[in-house]
NUTI-845925 format. One record per residue: residue in three letters; residue number from 1; x, y, z of N, C-alpha, C in turn. Coordinates in steps of 0.001 Angstrom, whole numbers, plus 500000, padded with zeros to 6 digits. Example, Ala and Ser with C-alpha at 12.3 -4.5 7.8 and 13.67 -1.06 7.14 Angstrom:
% residues 2
r | k | n.east | n.north | n.up | ca.east | ca.north | ca.up | c.east | c.north | c.up
ala | 1 | 513190 | 494310 | 507800 | 512300 | 495500 | 507800 | 513200 | 496700 | 507800;
ser | 2 | 512850 | 497750 | 507080 | 513670 | 498940 | 507140 | 512900 | 500030 | 507870;
This chain:
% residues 91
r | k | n.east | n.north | n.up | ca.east | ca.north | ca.up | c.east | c.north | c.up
unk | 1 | 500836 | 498828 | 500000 | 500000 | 500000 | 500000 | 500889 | 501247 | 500000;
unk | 2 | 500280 | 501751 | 499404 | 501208 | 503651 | 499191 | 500353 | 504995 | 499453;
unk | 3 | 501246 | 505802 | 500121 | 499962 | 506944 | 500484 | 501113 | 507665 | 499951;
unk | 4 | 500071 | 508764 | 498869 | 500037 | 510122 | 498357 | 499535 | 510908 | 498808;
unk | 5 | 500285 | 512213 | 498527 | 499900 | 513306 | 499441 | 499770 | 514311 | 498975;
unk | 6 | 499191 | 515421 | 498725 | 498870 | 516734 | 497971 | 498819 | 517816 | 498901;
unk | 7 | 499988 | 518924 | 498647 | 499556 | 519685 | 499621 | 499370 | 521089 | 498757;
unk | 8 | 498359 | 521583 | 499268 | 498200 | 523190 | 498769 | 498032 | 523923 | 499636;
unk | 9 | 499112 | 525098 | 498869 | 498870 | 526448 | 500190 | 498550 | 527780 | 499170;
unk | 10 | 498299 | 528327 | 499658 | 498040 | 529918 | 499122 | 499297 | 530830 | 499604;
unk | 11 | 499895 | 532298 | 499306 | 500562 | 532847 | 499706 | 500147 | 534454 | 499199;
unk | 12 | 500592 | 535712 | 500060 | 500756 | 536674 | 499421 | 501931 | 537138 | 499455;
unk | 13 | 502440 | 537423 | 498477 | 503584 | 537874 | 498176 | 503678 | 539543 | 497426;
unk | 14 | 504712 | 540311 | 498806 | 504530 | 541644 | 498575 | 505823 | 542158 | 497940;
unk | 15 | 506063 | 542534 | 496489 | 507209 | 542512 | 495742 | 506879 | 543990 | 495153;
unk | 16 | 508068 | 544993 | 494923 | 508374 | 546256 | 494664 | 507758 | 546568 | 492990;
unk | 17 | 506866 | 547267 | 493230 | 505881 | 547272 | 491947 | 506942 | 547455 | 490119;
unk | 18 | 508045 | 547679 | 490536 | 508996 | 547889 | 489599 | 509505 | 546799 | 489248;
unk | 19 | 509475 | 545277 | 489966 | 509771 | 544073 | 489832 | 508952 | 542824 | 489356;
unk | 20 | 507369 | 543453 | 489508 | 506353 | 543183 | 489246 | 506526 | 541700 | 487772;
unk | 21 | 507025 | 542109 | 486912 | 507161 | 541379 | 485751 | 508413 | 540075 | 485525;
unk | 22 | 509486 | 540807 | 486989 | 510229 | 539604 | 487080 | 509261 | 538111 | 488174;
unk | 23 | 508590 | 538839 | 488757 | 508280 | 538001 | 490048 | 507375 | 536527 | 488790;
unk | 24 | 506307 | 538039 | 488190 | 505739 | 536713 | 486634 | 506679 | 535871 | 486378;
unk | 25 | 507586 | 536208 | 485566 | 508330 | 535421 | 484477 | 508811 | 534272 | 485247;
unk | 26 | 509297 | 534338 | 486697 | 510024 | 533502 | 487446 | 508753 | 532137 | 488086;
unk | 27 | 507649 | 532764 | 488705 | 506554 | 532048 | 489004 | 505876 | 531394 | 487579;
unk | 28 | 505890 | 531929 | 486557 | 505705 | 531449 | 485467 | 506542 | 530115 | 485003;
unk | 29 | 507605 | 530169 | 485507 | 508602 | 529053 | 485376 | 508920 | 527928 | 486144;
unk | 30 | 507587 | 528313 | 486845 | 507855 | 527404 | 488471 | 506760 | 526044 | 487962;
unk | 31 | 507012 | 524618 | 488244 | 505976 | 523382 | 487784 | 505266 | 523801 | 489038;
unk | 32 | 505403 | 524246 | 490011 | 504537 | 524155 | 491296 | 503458 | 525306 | 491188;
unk | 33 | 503933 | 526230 | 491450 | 503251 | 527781 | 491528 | 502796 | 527949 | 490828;
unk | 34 | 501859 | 529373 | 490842 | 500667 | 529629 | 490203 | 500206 | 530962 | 490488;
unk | 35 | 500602 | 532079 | 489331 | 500186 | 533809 | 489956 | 498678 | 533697 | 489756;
unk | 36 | 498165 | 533579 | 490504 | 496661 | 534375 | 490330 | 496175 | 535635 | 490142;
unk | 37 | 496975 | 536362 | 490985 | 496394 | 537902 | 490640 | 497913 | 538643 | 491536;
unk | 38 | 498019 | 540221 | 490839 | 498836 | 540544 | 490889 | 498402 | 542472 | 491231;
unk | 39 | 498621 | 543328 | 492185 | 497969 | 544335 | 492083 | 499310 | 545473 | 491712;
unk | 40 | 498930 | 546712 | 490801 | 500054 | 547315 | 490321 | 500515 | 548188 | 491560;
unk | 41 | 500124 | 547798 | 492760 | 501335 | 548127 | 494212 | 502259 | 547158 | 494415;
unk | 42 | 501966 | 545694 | 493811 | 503314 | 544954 | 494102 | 502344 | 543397 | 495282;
unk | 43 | 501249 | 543473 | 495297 | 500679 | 542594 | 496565 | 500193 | 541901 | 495399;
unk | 44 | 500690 | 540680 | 495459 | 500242 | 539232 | 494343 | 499804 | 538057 | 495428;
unk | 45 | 498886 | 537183 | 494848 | 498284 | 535995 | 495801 | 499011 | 535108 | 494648;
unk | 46 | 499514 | 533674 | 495398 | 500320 | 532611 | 494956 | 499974 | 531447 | 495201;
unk | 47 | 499343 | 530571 | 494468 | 499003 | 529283 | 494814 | 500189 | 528290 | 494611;
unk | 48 | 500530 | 527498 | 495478 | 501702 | 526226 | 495054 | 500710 | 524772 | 495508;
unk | 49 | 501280 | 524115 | 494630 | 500768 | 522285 | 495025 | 501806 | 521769 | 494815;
unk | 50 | 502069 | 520976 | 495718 | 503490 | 519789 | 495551 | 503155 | 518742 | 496455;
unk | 51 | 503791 | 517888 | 496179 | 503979 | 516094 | 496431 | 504370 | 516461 | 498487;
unk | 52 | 504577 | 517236 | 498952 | 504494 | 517007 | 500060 | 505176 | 518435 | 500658;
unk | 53 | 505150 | 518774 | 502192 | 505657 | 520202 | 503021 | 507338 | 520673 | 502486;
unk | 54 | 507962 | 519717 | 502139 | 509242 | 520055 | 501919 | 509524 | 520758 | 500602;
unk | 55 | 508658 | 520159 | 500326 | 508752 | 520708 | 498472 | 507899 | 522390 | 498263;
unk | 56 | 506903 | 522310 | 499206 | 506005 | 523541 | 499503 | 507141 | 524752 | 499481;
unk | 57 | 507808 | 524639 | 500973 | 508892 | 525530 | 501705 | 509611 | 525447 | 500212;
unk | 58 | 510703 | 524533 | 499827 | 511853 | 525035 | 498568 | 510714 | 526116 | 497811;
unk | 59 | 509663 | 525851 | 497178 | 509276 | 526800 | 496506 | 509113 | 528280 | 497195;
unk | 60 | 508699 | 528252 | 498399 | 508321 | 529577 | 499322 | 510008 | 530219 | 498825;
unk | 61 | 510809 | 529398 | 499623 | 512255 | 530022 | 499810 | 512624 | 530251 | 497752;
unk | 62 | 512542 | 530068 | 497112 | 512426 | 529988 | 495862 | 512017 | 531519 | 495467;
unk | 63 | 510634 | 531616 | 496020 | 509928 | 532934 | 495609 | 510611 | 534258 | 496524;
unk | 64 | 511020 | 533917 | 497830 | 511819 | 535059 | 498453 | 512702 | 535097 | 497734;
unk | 65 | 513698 | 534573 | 497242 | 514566 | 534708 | 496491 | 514544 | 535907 | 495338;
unk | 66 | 513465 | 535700 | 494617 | 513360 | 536761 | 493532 | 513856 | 537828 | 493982;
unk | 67 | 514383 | 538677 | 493173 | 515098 | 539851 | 492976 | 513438 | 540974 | 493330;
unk | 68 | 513094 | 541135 | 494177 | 512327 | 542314 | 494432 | 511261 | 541927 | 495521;
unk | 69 | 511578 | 540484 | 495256 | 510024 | 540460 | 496441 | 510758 | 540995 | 497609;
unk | 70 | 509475 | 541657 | 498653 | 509803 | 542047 | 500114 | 509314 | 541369 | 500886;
unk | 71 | 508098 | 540676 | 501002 | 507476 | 539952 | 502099 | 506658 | 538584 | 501510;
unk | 72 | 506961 | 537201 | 501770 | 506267 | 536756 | 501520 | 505118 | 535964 | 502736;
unk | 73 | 504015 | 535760 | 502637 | 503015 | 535431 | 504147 | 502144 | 533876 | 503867;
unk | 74 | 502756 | 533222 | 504191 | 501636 | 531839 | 503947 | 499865 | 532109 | 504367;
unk | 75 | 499457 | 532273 | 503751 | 498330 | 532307 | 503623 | 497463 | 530954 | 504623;
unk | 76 | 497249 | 530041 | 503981 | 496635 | 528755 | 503594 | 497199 | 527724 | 503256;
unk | 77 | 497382 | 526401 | 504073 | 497880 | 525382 | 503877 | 497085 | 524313 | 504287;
unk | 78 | 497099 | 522651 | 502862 | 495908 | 521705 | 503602 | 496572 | 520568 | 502454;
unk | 79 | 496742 | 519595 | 503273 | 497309 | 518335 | 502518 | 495677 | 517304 | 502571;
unk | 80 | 495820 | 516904 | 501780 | 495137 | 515509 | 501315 | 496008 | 514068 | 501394;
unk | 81 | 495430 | 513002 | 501815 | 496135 | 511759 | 501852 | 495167 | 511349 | 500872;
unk | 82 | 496273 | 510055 | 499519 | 495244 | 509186 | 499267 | 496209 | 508201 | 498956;
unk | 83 | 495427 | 506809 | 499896 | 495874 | 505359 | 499903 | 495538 | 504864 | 499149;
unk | 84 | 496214 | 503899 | 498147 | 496186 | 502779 | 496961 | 496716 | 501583 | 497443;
unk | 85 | 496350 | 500624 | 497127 | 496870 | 499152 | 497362 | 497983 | 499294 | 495746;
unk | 86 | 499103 | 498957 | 496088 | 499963 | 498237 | 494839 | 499256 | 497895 | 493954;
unk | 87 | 497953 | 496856 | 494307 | 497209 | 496181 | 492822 | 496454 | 497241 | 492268;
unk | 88 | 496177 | 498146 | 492915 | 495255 | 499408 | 492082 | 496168 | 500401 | 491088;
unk | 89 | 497529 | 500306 | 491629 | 498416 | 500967 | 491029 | 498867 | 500790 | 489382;
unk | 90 | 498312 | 499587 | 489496 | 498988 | 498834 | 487877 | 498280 | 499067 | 487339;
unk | 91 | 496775 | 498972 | 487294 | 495765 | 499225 | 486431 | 495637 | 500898 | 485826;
């Protein structure tokens, strides 16, 4: 038996309205993340989903990284479990 795990969090991320287009291009490039909305003061909401908490955080620390963001705030976080037997797996 194998348990999968899905975790999604939300974030706002407060980045210098002059950087605005790098914070895109970079979240744009991300398999995890996801800009939803972006306001021309620099306050963007960020959805990430990944395979489990560790992978969540690299992306958080990922997005501080960018060249302009100033604050980023976890919003919302909620994992899902789902168990398969091996024999369900093959099919």
């Amino acid at each position: 038996m194998r348990t999968d795990e899905l975790h999604i969090s939300s974030l706002i991320v407060h980045v210098r309205p002059e950087k605005i287009l790098d914070l895109k291009a970079c979240i744009q490039e991300s398999q995890q993340a996801e800009l939803v909305t972006v306001t021309e003061k620099g306050k963007a909401i960020v959805v990430i989903e990944a395979a489990n908490q560790r992978e969540i955080m690299k992306c958080i620390d990922n997005i501080n990284d960018i060249d302009g963001v100033v604050h980023t705030s976890l919003v919302y976080h909620e994992f899902e479990q789902s168990t398969q037997n091996n024999s369900e797996e093959g099919q």
